[in-house]
Backbone bond lengths (Angstrom), bond angles and torsions (degrees), N, CA, C in turn:
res aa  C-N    CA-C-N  psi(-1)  N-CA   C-N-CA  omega(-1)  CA-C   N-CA-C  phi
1 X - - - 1.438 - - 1.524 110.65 -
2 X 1.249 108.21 -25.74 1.433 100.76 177.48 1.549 123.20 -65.94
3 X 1.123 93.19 -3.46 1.699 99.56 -159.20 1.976 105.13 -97.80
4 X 1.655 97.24 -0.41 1.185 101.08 -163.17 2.198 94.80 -117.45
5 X 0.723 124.76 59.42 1.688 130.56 163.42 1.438 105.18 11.67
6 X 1.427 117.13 -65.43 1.392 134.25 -153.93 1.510 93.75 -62.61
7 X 1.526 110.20 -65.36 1.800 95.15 176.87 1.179 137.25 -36.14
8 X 1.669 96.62 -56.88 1.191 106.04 176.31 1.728 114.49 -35.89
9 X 1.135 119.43 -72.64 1.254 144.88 177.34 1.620 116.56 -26.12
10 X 1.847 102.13 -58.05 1.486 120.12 147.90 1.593 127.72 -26.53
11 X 1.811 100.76 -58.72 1.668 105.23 179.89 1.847 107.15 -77.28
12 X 1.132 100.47 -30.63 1.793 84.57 -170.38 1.792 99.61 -79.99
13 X 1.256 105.67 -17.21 1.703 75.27 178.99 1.967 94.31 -83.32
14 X 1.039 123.34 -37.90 1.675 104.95 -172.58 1.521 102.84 -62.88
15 X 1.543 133.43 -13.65 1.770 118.18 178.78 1.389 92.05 -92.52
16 X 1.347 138.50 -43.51 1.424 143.16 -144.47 1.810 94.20 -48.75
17 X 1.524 125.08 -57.33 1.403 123.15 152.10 2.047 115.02 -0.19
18 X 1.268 75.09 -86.88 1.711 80.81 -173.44 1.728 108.08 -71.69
19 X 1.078 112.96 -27.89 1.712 90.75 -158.15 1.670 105.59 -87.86
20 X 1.906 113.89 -9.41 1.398 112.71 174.34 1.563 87.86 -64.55
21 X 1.189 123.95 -52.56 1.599 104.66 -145.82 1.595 106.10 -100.03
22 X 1.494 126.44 62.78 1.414 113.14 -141.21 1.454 102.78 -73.48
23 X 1.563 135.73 15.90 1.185 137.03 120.59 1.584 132.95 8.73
24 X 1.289 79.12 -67.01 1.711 100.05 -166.67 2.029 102.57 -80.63
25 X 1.162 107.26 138.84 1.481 126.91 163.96 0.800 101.10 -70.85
26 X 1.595 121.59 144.71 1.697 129.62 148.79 1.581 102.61 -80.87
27 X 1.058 123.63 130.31 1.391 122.19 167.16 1.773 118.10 -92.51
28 X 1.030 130.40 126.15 1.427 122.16 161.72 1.740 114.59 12.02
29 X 1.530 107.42 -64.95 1.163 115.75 -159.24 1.461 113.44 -79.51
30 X 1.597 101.11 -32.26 1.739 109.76 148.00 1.515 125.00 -44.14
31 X 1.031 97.04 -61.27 1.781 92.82 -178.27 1.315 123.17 -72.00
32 X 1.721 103.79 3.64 1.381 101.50 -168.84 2.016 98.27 -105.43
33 X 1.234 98.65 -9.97 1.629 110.08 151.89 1.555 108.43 -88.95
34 X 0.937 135.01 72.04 1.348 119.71 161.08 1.456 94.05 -149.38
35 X 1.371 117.31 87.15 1.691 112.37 -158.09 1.526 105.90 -90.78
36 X 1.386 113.99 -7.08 1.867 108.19 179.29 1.772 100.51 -76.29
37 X 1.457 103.75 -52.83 1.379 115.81 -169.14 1.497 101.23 -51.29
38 X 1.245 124.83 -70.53 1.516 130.37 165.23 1.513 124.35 -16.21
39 X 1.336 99.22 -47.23 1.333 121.75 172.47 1.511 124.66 -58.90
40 X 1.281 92.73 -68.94 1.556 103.15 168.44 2.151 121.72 -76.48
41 X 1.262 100.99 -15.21 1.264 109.11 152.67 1.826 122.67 -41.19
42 X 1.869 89.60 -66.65 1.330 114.14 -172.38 1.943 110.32 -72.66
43 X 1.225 113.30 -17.20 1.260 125.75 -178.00 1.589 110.75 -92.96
44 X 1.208 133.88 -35.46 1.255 132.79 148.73 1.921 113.50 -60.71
45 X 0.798 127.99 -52.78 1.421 135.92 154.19 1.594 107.85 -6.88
46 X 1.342 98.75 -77.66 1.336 122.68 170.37 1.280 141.57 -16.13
47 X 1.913 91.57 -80.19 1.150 121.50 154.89 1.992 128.61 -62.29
48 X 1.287 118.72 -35.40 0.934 131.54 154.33 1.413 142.43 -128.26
49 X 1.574 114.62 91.25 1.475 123.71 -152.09 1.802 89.58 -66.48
50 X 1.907 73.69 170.37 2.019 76.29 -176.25 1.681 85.48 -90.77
51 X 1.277 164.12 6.20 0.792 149.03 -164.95 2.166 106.21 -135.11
52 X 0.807 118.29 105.18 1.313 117.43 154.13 1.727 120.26 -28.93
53 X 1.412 122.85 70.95 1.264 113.92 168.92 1.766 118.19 -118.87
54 X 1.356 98.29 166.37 1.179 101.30 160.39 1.661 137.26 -134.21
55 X 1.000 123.68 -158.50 1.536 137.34 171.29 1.304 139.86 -115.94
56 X 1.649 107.35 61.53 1.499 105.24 155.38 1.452 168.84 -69.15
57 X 1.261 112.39 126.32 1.491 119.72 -150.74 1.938 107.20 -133.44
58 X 1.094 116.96 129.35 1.094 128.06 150.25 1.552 156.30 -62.06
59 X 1.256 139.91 104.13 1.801 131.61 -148.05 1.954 90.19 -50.53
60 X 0.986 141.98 -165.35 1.208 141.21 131.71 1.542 112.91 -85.16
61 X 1.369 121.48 158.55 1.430 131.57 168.93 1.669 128.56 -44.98
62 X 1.314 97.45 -2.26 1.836 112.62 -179.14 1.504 100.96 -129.89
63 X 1.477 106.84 29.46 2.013 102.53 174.46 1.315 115.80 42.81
64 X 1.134 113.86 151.29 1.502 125.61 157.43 1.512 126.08 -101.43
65 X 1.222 116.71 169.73 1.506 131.74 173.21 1.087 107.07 -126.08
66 X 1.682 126.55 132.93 1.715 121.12 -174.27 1.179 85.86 -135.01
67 X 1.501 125.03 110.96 1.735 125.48 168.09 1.716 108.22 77.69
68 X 1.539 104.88 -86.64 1.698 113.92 -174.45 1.147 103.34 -120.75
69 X 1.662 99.72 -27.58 1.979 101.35 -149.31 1.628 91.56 -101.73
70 X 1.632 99.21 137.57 1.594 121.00 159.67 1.246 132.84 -78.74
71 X 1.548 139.26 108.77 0.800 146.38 157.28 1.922 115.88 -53.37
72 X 1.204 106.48 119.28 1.096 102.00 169.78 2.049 112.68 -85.58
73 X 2.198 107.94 145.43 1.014 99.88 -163.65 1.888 111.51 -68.72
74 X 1.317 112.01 -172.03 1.111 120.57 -171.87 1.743 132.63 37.99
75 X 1.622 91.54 33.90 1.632 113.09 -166.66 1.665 93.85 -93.92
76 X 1.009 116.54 126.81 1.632 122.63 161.55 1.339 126.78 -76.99
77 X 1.394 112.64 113.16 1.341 113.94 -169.44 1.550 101.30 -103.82
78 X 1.281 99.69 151.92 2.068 100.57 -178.92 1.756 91.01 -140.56
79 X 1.322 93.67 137.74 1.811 105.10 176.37 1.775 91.26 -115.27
80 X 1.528 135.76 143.80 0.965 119.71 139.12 1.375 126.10 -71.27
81 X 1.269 106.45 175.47 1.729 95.12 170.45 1.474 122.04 -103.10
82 X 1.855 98.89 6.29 1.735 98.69 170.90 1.457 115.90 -62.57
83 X 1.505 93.49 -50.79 2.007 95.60 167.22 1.354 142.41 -83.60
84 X 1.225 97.81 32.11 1.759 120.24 177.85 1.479 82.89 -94.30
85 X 1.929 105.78 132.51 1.480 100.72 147.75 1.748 89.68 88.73
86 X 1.382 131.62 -19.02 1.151 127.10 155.15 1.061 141.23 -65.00
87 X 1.393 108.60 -25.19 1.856 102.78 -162.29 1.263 110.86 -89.66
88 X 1.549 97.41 161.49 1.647 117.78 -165.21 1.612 93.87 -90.77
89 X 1.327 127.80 -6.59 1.541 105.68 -177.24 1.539 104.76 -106.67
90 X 1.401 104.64 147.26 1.597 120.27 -176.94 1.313 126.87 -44.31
């Protein structure tokens, strides 16, 4: 997000509210209007879980074929989930 100005710009005017008057409480129901922050909350989330997991899956017993390349059966495949949601192809 840093790399993107416009957000930035987006979140400080929705905190600029609270943090001129740092007076004021956010209440629950406040923060639950603050739909960029939320947003980008849930979008870092995303992109970086709080937990290191992954995705295990098994070939089936009759192998697969993906494109050219053969999977041989009963091969364990693991996806993390850092590179879910990464790739540059369509």
């Amino acid at each position: 997000m840093t790399k993107c100005l416009e957000h930035i710009i987006k979140l400080r005017e929705e905190l600029d509210p609270f943090i001129i008057n740092s007076d004021t409480e956010i209440s629950s129901d406040g923060m639950a209007r603050l739909g960029h922050l939320n947003r980008a909350i849930n979008e870092s989330l995303r992109l970086y879980t709080g937990v290191p997991t992954a995705i295990y899956r098994k070939v089936p017993a009759e192998g697969i074929t993906i494109d050219i390349t053969n999977i041989p059966r009963n091969t364990n495949i693991l996806c993390l989930r850092y590179g879910l949601g990464r790739s540059n192809f369509d």
